[in-house]
C-alpha positions as CSV (number, residue, x, y, z in Angstrom):
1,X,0.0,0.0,0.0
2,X,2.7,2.3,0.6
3,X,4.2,1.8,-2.8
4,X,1.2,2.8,-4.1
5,X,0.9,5.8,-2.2
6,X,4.3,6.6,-3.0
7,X,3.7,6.3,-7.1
8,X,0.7,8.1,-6.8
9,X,2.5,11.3,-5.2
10,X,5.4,10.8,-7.5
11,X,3.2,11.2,-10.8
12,X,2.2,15.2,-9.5
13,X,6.0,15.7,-10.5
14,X,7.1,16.6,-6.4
15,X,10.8,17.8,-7.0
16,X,13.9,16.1,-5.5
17,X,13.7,16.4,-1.8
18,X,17.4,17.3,-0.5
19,X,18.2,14.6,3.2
20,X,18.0,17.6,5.6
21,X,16.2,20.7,5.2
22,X,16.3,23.1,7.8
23,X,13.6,25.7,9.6
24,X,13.8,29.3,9.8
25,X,16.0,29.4,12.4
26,X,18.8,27.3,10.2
27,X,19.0,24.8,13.4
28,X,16.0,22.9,13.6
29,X,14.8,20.4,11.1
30,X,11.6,21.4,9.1
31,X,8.7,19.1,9.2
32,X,8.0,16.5,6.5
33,X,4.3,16.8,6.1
34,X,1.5,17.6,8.7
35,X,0.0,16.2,12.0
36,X,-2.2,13.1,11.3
37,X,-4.9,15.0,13.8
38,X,-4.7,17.9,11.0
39,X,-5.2,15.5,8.4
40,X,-8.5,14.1,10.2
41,X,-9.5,17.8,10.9
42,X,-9.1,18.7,7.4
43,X,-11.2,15.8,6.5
44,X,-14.0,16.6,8.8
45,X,-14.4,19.9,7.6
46,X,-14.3,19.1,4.4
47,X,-17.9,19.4,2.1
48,X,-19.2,16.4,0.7
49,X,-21.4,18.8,-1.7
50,X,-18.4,19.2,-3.8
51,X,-17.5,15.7,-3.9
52,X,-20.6,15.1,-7.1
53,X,-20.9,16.5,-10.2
54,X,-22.0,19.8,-10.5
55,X,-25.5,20.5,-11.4
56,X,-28.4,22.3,-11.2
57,X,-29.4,20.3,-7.8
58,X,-26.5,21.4,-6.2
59,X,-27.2,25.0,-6.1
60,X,-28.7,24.6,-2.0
61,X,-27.0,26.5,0.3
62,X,-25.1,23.8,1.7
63,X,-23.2,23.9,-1.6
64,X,-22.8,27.3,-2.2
65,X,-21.2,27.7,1.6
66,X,-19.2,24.8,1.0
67,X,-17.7,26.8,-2.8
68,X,-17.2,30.2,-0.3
69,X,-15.4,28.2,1.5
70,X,-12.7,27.2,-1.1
71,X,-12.5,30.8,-2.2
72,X,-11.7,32.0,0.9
73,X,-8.7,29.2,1.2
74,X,-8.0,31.1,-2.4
75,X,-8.1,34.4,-1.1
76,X,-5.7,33.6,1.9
77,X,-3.1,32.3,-0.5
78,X,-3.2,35.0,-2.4
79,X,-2.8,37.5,0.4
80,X,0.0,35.8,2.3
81,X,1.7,36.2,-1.1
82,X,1.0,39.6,-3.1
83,X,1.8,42.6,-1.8
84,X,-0.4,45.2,0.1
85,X,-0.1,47.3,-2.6
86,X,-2.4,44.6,-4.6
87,X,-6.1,45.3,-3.0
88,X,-7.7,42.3,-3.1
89,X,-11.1,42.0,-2.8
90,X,-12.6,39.5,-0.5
91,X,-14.8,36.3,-1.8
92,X,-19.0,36.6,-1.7
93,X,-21.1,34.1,-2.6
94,X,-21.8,33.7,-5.9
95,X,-19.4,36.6,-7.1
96,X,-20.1,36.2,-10.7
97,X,-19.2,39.2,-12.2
98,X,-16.5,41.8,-11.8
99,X,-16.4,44.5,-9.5
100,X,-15.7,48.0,-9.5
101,X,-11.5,47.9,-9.3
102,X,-10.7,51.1,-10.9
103,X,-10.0,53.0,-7.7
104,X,-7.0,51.2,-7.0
105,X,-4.0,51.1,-8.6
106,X,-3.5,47.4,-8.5
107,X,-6.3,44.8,-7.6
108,X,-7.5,41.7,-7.5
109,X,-10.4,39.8,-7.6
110,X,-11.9,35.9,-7.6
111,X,-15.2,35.7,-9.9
112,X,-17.0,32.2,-11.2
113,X,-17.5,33.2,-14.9
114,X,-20.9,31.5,-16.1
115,X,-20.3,30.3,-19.8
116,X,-23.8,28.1,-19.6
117,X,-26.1,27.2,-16.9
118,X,-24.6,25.9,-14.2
119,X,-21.5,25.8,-16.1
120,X,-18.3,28.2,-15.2
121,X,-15.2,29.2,-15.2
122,X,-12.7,30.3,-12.3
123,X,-10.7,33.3,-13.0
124,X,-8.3,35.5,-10.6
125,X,-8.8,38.6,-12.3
126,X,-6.0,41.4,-11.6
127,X,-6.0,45.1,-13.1
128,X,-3.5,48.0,-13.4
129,X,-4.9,51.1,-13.0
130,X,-1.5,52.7,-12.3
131,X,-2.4,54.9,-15.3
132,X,-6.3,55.2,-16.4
133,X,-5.3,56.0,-19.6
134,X,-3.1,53.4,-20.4
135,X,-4.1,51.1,-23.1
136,X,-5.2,48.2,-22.3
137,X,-3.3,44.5,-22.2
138,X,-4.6,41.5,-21.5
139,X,-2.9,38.6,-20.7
140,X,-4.3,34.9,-20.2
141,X,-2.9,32.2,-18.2
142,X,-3.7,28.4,-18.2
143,X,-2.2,25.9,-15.6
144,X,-1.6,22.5,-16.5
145,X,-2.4,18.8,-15.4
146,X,-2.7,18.0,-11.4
147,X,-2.2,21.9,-10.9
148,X,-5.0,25.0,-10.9
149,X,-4.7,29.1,-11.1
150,X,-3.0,29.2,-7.4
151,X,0.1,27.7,-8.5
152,X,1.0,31.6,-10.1
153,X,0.4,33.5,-7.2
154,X,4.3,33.6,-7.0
155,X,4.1,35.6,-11.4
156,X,1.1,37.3,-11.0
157,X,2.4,40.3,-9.3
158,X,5.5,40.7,-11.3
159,X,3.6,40.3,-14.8
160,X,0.4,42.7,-13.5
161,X,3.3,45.6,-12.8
162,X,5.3,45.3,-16.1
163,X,3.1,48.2,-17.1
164,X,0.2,50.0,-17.3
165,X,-3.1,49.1,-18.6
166,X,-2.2,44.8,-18.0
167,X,-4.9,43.0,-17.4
168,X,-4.2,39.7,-16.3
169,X,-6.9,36.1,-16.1
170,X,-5.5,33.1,-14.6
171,X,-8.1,30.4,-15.2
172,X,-8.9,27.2,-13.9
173,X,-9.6,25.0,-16.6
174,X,-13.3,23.3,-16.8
175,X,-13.1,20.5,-14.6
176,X,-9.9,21.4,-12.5
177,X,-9.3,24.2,-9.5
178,X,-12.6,26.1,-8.3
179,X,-14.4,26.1,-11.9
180,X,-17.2,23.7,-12.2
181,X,-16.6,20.0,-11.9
182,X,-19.2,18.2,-14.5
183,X,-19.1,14.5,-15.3
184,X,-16.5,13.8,-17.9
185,X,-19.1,12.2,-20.7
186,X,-18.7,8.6,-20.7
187,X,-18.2,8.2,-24.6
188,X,-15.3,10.3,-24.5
189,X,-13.6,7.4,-21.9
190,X,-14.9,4.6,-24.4
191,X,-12.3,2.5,-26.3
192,X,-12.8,2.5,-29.7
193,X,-11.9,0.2,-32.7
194,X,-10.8,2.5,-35.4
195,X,-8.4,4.8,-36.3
196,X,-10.8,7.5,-37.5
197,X,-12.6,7.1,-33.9
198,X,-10.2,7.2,-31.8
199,X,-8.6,10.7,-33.7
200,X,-12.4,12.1,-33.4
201,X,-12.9,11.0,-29.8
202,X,-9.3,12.9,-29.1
203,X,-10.8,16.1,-31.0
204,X,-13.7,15.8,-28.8
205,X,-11.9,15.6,-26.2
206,X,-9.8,18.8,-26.4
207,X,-13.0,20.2,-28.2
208,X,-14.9,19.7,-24.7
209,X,-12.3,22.3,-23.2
210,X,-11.7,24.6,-25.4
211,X,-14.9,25.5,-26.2
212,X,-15.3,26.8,-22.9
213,X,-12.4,28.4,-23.1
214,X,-14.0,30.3,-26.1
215,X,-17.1,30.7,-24.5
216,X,-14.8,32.3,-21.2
217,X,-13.6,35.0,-23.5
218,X,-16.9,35.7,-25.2
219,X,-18.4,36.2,-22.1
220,X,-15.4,38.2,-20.5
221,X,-15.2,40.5,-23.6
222,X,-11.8,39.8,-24.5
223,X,-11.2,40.9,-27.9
224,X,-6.9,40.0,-27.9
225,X,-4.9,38.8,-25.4
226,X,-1.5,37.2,-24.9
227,X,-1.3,33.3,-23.7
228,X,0.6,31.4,-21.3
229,X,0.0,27.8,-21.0
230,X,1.9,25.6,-19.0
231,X,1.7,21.3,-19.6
232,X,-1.7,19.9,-20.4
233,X,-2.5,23.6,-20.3
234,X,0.3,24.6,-22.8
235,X,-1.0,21.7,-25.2
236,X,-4.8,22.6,-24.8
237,X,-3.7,26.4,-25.5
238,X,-2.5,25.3,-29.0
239,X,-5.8,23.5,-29.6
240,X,-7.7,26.6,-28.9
241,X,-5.4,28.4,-31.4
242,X,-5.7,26.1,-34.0
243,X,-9.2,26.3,-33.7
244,X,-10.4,29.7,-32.7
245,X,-7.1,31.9,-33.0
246,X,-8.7,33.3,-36.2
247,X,-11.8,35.0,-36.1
248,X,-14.0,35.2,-39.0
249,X,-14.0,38.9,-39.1
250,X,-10.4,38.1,-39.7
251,X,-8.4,39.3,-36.6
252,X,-6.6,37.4,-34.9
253,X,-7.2,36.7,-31.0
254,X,-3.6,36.0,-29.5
255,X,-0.1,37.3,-31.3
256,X,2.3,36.1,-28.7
257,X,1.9,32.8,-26.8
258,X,4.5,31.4,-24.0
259,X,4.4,27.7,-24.1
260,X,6.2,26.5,-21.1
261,X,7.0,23.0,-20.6
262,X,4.2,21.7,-23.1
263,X,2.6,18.3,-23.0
264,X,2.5,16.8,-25.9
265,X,5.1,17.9,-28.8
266,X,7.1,15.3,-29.7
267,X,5.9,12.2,-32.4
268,X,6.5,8.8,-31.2
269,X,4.9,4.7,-31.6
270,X,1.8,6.1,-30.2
271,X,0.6,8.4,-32.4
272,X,-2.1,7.7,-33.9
273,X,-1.0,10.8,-37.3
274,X,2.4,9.1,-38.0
275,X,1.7,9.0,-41.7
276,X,2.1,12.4,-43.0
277,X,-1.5,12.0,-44.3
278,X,-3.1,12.8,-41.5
279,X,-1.2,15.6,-40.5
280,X,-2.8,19.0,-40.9
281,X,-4.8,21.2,-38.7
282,X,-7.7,19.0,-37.4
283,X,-9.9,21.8,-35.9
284,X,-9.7,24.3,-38.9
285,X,-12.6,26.0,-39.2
286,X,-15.0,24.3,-42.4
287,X,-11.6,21.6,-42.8
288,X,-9.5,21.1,-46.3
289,X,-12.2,18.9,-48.6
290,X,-8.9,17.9,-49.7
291,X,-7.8,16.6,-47.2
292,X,-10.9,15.1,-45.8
293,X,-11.1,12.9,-48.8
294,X,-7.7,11.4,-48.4
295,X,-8.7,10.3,-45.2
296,X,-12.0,9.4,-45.5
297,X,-10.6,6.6,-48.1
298,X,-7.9,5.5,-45.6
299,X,-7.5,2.5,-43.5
300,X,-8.6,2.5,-40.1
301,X,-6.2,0.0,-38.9
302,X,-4.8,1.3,-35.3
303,X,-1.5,-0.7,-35.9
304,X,1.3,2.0,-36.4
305,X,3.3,1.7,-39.2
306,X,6.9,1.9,-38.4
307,X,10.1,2.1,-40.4
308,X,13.4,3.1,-39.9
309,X,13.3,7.2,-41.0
310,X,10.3,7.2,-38.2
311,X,12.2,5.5,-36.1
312,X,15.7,7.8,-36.0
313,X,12.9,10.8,-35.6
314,X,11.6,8.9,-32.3
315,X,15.4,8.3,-31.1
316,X,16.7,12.0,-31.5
317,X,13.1,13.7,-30.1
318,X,13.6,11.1,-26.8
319,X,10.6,11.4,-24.9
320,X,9.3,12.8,-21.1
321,X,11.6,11.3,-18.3
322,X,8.9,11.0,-16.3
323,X,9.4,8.4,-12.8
324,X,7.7,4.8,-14.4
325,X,4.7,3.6,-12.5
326,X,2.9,0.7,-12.6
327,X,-0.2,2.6,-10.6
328,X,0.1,5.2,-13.5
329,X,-0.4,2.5,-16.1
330,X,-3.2,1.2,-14.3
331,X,-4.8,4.3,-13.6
332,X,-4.3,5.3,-17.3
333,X,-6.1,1.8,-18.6
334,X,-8.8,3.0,-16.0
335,X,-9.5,6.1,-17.0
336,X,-8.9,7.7,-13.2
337,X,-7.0,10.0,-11.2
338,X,-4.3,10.0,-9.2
339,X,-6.4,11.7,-6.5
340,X,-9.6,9.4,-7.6
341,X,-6.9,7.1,-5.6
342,X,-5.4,9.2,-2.9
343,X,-9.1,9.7,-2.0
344,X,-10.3,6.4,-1.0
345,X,-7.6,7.1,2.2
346,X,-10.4,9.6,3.9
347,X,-9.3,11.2,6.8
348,X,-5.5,10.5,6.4
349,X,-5.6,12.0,2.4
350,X,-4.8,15.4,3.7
351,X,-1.6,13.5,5.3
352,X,-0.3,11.7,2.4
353,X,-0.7,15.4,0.1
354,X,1.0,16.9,2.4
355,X,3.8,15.1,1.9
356,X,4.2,15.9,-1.7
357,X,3.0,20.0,-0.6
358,X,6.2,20.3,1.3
359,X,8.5,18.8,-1.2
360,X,6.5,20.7,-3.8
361,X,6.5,24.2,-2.1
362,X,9.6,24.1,0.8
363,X,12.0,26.7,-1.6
364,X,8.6,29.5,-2.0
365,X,8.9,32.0,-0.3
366,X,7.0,35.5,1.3
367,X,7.6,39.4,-0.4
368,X,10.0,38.9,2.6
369,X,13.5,39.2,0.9
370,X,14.9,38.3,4.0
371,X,13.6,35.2,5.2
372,X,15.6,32.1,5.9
373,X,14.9,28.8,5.7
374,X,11.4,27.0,4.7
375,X,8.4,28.9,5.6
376,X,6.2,26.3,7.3
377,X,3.4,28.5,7.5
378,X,3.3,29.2,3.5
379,X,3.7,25.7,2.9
380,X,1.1,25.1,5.0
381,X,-1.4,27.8,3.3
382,X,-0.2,26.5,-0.3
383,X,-1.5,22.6,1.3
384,X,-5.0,24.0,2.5
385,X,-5.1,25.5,-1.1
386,X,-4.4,22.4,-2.5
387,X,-6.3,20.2,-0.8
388,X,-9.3,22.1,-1.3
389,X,-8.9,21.9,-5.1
390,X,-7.9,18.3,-5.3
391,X,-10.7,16.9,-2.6
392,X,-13.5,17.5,-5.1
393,X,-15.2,15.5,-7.5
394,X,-12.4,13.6,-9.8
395,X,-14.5,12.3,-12.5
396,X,-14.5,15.3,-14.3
397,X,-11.5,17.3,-16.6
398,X,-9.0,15.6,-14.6
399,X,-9.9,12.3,-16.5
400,X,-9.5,13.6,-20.0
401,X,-5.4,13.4,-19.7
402,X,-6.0,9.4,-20.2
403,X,-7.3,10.4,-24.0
404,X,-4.8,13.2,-25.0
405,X,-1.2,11.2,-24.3
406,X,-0.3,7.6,-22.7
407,X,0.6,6.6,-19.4
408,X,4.2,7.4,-20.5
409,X,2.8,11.2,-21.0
410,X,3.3,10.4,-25.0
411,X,0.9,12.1,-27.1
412,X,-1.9,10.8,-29.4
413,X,-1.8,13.5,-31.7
414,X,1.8,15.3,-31.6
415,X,1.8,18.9,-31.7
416,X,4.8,18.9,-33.9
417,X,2.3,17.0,-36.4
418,X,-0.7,18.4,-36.6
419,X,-0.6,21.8,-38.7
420,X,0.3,23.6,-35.0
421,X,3.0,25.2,-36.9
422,X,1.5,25.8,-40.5
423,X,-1.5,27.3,-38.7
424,X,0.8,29.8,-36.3
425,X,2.9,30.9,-39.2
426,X,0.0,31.7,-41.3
427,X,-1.2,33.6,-38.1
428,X,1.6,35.4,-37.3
429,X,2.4,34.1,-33.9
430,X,5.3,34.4,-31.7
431,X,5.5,31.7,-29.5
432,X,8.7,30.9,-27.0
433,X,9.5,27.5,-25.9
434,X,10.2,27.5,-22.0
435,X,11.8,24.5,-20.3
436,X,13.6,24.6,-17.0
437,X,16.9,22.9,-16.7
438,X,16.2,20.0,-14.1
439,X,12.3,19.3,-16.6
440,X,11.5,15.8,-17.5
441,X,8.9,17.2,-20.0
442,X,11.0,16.9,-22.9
443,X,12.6,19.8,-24.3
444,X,13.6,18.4,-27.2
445,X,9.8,18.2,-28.9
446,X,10.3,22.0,-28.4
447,X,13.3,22.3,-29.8
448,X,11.6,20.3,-33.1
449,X,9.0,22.4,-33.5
450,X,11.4,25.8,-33.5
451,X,13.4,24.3,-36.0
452,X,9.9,23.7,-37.7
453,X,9.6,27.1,-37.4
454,X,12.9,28.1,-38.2
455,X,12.6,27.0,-41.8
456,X,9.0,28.8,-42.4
457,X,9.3,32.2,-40.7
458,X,12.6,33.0,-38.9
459,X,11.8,35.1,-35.7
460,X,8.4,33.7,-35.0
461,X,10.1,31.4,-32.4
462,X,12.6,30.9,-29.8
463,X,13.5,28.4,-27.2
464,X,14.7,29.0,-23.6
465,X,16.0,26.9,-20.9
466,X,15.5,28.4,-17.4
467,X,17.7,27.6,-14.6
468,X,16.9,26.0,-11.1
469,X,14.0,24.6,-12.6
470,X,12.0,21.6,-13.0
471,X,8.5,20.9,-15.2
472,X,6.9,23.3,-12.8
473,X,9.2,26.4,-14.0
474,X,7.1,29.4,-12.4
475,X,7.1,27.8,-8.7
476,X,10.7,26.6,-9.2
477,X,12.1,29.7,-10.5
478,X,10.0,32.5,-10.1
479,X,12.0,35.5,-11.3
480,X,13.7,34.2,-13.8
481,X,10.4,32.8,-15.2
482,X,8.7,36.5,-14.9
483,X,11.7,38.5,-16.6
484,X,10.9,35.9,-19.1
485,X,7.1,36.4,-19.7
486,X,7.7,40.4,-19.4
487,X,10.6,40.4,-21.8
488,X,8.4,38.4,-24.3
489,X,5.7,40.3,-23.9
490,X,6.2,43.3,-23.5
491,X,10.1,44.8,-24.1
492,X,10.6,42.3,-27.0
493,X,10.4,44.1,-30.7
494,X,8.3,42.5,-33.3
């Protein structure tokens, strides 16, 4: 049982944990994880309205103190973190739309963003108001896999300051964090016989995200905007460009995109688009007839294809160094979480995160430059936050992962592929390739895709290595990861 509890952690990438790590006062030893009694509390206070899928019967009171509650675990994170010069305004129930911020200079506010009945997304919303007359900026951010919008409370400051007029939305994705949790459809989970099924049930399957992503922006009035997008979030991100990038009035949505430590680039044996065939931009708008026709006449057979020039490819991209698992495997042939598992452990769950929240989070620190040591009491505001996110219901986005790549986190339909870099050439998109230096996503699908770039459109993008860092570049290396974003986005010269 441990060994399974141990795999489990291991998959929501918990960096290297050094033997000894010491507390503030550089002489005691800094705890591990936290009291079993705090685990048991944590349980006991914990809603089982958020446990179920969200629907319209859950809208009773019960549930809507229960979602309060989680936004005020949000709010706390956020203001041990940011600044006093970031007003932030405190959680009400059902704050669903955005209020009036333009009296301070910097704020901040949490708002459930209904795309559909009973249907929403999350957002942290911060503005700049430094200067009223500043033109307006907006930039997006989307987290990735096992992860939610909290996990940038050490870049939002940073990116909201690099000038007037920013506007900045960190999202939870549908399904994930503190937006709306509905039952992952059951068809989408199905294993299917053919080829052409099995690439339709994967557009489905992005399509059942990034629709609301769409329908986010419509509703936010977002007319351009600039994209970070970090993992599953960094893949998803290129299926909403590829579908909705261009508008049919002809603009263009997003002209600079930040694709850090993507899921998903590099072509391998389990591709399902290996013969060049199939590779174009599967969510264009109306398709290519052309196209179509080829592979409506082709054959369905699942078996890949494989001969020796696909096979050099697969050597010299590698692939994710991820930790092997055999409870990943199994998980992935299930079509559950991780925390679908970690769950079934009740009152000691809270225990068992917390061992992967102080690994995770021991080198974050306050605003305060000059603190020593691990900051137990961060760590342990960074666990509430995360336990509140991950002990809700599990059968919904958080399932979808099993679809999109393997168990070896090996995509079914490569980015470097599937038109991602016909379609952002056309469009005009800048996009740089962040990696840290200690990642086991593999930088060398990024790499690929640049020099894919490289021989269309010199300039339209760059790769970068950050230091200290592992797959989770903004927690491991905050600065360096914000001089980054700001540089691209806004110093930078097109």
């Amino acid at each position: 049982m441990t060994t399974l509890i141990q795999d489990a952690i291991k998959t929501m990438g918990a960096p290297e944990t050094s033997p000894s790590q010491t507390g503030a006062s550089g002489g005691t030893k800094a705890p591990t994880s936290i009291a079993i009694s705090a685990s048991i509390r944590d349980w006991w206070n914990s809603s089982t309205q958020l446990m179920s899928a969200d629907s319209s019967a859950k809208q009773g009171a019960k549930y809507l103190e229960a979602k309060l509650r989680n936004r005020k675990i949000e709010y706390d994170l956020y203001r041990s973190i940011l600044s006093e010069e970031v007003h932030i305004m405190e959680p009400e129930p059902n704050s669903t739309t955005v209020g009036d911020m333009s009296t301070f200079p910097l704020a901040c506010q949490m708002i459930d963003v209904e795309i559909a009945p009973d249907l929403y997304i999350h957002e942290v919303y911060l503005e700049n108001n430094v200067d009223p007359d500043a033109e307006r900026s907006d930039v997006v951010i989307i987290h990735g896999y096992m992860a939610a919008s909290g996990y940038f409370v050490k870049n939002v400051e940073d990116i909201l300051k690099a000038q007037p007029g920013v506007r900045l939305h960190v999202i939870d994705l549908p399904g994930f964090g503190n937006s709306s949790r509905p039952a992952f459809p059951r068809e989408l989970l199905a294993s299917l016989p053919t080829l052409e099924e099995q690439i339709s049930q994967i557009l489905q399957v992005e399509n059942w995200f990034i629709d609301k992503i769409e329908a986010w922006r419509i509703k936010r009035n977002i007319s351009t905007f600039e994209l970070i997008g970090h993992s599953m979030g960094a893949y998803l991100s290129s299926c909403y460009l590829m579908k909705y990038n261009d508008q049919e009035d002809g603009t263009k949505l997003v002209s600079k995109f930040i694709v850090a430590s993507p899921m998903g680039t590099e072509s391998s044996y389990v591709s399902l688009i290996n013969d060049k065939k199939y590779q174009y931009n599967h969510h264009q708008k109306g398709g290519d007839p052309l196209k179509e026709l080829i592979t409506s006449q082709r054959d369905n057979s699942v078996e890949v294809q494989a001969n020796e020039e696909l096979e050099q490819l697969w050597e010299y991209l590698g692939r994710p160094r991820i930790p092997g698992s055999i409870v990943l495997r199994k998980l992935w042939e299930w079509n559950k979480s991780p925390f679908q598992l970690l769950q079934t452990f009740g009152p000691f769950y809270s225990k068992l995160l917390s061992f992967w929240s102080f690994q995770r989070f021991r080198n974050l620190k306050s605003n305060d430059s000059g603190e020593q040591g691990v900051n137990v009491d961060l760590i342990l505001t960074l666990h509430r936050y995360s336990y509140s996110i991950f002990n809700q219901y599990q059968g919904s986005g958080e399932l979808a992962i099993t679809k999109l790549v393997n168990h070896e986190v090996l995509a079914r339909l490569p980015l470097c592929d599937r038109g991602l870099v016909e379609h952002l050439v056309e469009s005009k998109v800048k996009t740089l390739w962040l990696y840290g230096d200690k990642d086991w996503m593999n930088s060398k699908g990024g790499r690929y895709i640049c020099e894919k770039f490289e021989k269309m459109d010199k300039g339209l993008a760059s790769h970068h290595v950050v230091k200290d860092a592992g797959h989770h570049i903004y927690l491991d290396n905050p600065p360096e990861f914000n001089r980054t974003c700001i540089n691209f986005f806004f110093n930078s010269t097109d």
